[in-house]
C-alpha positions as MATLAB code, in Angstrom:
seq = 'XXXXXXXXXXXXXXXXXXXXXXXXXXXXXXXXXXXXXXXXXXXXXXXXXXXXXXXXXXXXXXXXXXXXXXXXXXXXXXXXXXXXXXXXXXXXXXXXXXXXXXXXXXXXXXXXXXXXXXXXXXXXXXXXXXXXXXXXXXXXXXXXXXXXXXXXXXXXXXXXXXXXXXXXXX';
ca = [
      26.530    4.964  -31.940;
      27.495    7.859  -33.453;
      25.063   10.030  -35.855;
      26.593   12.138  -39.047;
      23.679   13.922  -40.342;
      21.003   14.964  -37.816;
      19.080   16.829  -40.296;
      18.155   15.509  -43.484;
      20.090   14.019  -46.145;
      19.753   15.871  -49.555;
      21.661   14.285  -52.312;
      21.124   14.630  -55.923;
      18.306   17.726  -55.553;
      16.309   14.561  -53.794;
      15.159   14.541  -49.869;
      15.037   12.143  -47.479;
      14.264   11.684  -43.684;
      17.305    9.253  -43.559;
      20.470    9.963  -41.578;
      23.904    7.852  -41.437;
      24.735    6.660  -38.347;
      27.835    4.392  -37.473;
      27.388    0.791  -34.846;
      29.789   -0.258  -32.388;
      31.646   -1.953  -35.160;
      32.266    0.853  -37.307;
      29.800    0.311  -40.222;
      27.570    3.023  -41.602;
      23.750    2.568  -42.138;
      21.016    4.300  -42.634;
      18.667    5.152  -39.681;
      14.746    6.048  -40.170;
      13.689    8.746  -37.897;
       9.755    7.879  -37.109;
       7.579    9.367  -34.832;
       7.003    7.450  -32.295;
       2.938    7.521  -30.695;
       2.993    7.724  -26.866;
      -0.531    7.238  -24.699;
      -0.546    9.512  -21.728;
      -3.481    7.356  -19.155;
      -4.632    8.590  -16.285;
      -8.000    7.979  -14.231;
     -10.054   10.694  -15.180;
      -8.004   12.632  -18.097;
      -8.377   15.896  -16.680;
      -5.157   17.454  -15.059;
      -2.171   15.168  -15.425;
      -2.399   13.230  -18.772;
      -3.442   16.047  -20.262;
      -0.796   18.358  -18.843;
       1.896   15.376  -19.885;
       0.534   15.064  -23.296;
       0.948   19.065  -24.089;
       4.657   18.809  -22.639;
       5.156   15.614  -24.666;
       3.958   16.934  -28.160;
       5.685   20.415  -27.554;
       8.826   19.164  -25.885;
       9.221   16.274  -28.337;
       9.573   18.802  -31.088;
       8.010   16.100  -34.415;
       9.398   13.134  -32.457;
       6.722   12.423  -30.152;
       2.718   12.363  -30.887;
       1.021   11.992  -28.014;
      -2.529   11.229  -27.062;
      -4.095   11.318  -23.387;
      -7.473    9.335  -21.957;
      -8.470    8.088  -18.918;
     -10.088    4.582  -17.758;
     -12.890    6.631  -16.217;
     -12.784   10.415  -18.172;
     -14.257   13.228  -16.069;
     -15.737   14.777  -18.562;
     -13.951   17.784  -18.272;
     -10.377   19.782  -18.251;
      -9.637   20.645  -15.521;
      -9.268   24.612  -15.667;
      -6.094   25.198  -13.834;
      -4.150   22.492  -16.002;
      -4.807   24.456  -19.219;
      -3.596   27.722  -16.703;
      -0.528   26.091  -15.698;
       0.347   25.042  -19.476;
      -0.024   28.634  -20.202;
       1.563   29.961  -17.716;
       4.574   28.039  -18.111;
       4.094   28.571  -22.173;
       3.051   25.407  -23.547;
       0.413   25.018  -26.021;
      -2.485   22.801  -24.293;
      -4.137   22.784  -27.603;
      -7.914   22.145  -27.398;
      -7.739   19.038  -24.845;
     -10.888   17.243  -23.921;
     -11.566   14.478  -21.227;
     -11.642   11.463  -23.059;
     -12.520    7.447  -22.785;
      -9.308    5.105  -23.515;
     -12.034    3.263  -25.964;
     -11.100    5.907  -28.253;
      -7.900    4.769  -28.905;
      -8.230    1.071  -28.288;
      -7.704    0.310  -31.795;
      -4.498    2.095  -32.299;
      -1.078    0.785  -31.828;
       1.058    2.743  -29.598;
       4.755    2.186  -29.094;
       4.427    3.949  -25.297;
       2.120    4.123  -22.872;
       2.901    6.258  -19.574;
       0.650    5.737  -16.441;
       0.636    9.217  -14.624;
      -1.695    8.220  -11.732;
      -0.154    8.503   -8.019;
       0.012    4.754   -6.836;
       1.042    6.970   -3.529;
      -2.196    7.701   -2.949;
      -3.698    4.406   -3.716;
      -5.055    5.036   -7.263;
      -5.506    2.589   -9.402;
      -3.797    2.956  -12.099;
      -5.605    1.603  -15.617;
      -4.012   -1.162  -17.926;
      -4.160   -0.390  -21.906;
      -3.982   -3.724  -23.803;
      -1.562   -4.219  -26.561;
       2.517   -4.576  -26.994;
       4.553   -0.897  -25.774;
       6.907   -0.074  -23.600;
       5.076    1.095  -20.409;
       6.646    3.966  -18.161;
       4.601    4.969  -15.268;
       5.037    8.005  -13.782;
       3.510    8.432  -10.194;
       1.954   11.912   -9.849;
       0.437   13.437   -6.928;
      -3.115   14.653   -8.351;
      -3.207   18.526   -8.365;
      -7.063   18.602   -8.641;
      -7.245   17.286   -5.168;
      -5.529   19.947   -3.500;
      -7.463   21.991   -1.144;
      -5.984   25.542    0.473;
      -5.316   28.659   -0.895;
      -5.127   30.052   -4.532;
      -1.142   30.062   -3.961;
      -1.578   26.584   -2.723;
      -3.945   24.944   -5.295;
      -1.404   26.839   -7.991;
       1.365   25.620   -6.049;
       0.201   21.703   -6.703;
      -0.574   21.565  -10.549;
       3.042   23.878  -10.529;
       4.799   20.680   -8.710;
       2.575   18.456  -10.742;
       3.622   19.935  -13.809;
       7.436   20.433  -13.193;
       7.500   16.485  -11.974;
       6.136   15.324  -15.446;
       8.415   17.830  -17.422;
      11.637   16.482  -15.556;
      10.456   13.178  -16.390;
       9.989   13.686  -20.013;
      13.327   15.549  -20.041;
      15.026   12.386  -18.431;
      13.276    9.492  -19.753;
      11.779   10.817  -23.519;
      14.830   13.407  -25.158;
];
């Protein structure tokens, strides 16, 4: 499929979110860009989810909103994710640990699991129809060691769930 118009279409002093693309067989039509709402889950929605949802909503540049929980919230941010977002320049935003229940009445059309099945964690199931993507990440709140060390894991952590969003989302 080929697209003509990436931006928007203006015609006539009128705007529109539509572009023309072209199918297989040759014929033009006109293709809606929407948002689409992705649901970062974790455990305890305190390192990883959160740290996927800020690469998600900044990477994904309008065509991404995503949301992060946990089955089991910790109650807290972790503060070396919001570091490492900084660090590596993404916005965190103002992220807060929070329930799944929060979002159980809203329809997503992903939902990525980012809990490390590696290390025997049980990953939580969010009810409804999505696609599902889960993304097996080491925790970086775990680590124990040095600064350098402890740095060094929400670094990896981070870098695995920005390669995946760079493979699998744009």
């Amino acid at each position: 499929m080929s697209v003509f118009d990436e931006g928007e279409t203006v015609c006539c002093s009128a705007r529109s979110d539509k572009s023309w693309a072209e199918d297989p067989s040759g014929i033009a039509w006109e293709a809606y860009k929407t948002m689409k709402n992705v649901l970062v889950l974790c455990t305890g929605n305190s390192c990883r989810s959160v740290t996927a949802e800020a690469l998600i909503n900044q990477m994904g540049e309008g065509r991404f909103k995503a949301v992060s929980a946990g089955s089991f919230p910790a109650g807290y941010v972790h503060p070396k994710a919001i570091e490492t977002l900084k660090r590596h320049g993404i916005n965190a935003g103002d992220p807060r640990s929070k329930s799944w229940d929060e979002f159980e009445n809203q329809s997503f059309d992903l939902v990525i699991t980012v809990c490390d099945q590696a290390a025997s964690e049980s990953c939580p199931i969010f009810l409804g129809k999505y696609e599902k993507k889960h993304w097996s990440t080491p925790d970086p709140a775990k680590a124990e060691g040095t600064e350098e060390e402890i740095e060094k894991a929400f670094d990896d952590a981070f870098q695995m769930l920005k390669d995946r969003i760079e493979k699998e989302l744009l």
